[in-house]
C-alpha positions in Angstrom: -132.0 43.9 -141.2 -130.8 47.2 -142.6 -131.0 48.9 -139.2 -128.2 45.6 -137.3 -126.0 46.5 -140.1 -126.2 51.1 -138.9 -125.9 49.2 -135.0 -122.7 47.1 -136.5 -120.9 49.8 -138.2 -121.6 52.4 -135.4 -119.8 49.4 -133.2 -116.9 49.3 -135.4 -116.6 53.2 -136.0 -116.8 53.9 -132.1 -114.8 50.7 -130.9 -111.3 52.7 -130.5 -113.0 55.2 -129.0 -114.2 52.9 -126.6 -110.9 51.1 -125.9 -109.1 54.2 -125.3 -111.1 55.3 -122.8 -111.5 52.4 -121.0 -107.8 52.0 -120.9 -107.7 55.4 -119.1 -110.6 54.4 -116.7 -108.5 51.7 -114.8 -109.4 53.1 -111.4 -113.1 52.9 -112.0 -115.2 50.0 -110.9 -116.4 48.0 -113.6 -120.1 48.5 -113.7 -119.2 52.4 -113.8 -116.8 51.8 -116.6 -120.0 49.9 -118.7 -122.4 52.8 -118.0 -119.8 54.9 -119.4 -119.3 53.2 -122.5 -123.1 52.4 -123.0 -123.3 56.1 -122.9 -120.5 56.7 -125.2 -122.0 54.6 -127.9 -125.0 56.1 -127.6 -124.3 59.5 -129.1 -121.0 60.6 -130.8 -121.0 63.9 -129.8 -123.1 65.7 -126.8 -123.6 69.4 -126.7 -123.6 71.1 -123.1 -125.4 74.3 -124.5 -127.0 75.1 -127.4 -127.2 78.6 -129.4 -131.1 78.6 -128.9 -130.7 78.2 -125.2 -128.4 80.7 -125.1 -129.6 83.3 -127.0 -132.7 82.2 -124.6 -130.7 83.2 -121.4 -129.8 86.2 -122.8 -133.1 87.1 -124.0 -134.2 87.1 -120.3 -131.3 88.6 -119.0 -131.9 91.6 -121.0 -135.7 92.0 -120.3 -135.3 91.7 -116.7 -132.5 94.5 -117.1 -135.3 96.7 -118.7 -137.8 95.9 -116.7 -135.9 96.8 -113.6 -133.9 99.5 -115.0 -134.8 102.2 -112.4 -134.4 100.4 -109.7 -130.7 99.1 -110.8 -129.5 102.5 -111.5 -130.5 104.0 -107.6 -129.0 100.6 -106.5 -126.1 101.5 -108.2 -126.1 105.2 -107.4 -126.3 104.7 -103.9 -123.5 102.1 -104.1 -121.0 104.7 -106.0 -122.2 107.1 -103.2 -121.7 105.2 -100.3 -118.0 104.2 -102.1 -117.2 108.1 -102.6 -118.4 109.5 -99.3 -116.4 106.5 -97.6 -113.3 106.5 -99.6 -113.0 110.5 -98.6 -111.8 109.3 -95.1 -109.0 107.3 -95.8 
């Protein structure tokens, strides 16, 4: 009982929400526009990255810089080199 009257009132909270943006979806077909608003309903607000995956990424990111350290910094010496022995003939 309790949990139609959380369903109703997450209706009512999100039903503007809704309207605008199925007024702005005009162009779209109508079975697109429903999956849209199903999703909508669904969750109020959806995160595209969170601070643990991030912080994750850069975790990574920084071991695979230490792990390959020496090799970056020849890549990167030979790269300056080739740019300064080229850049002489110009």
């Amino acid at each position: 009982m309790q949990m139609r009257n959380v369903v109703g009132e997450m209706k009512q909270r999100m039903h503007p929400k809704i309207e605008r943006f199925t007024t702005g979806c005009k162009a779209l077909g109508e079975s697109k526009k429903r999956q849209l608003v199903g999703m909508l309903a669904g969750k109020e607000y959806v995160s595209g990255i969170t601070v643990i995956e991030l912080v994750l990424i850069l975790v990574i990111i920084i071991a695979l810089l230490v792990i390959f350290k020496e090799q970056l910094i020849d890549l990167l010496n030979t790269i300056f080199e080739k740019i300064t022995s080229e850049s002489s003939g110009i």
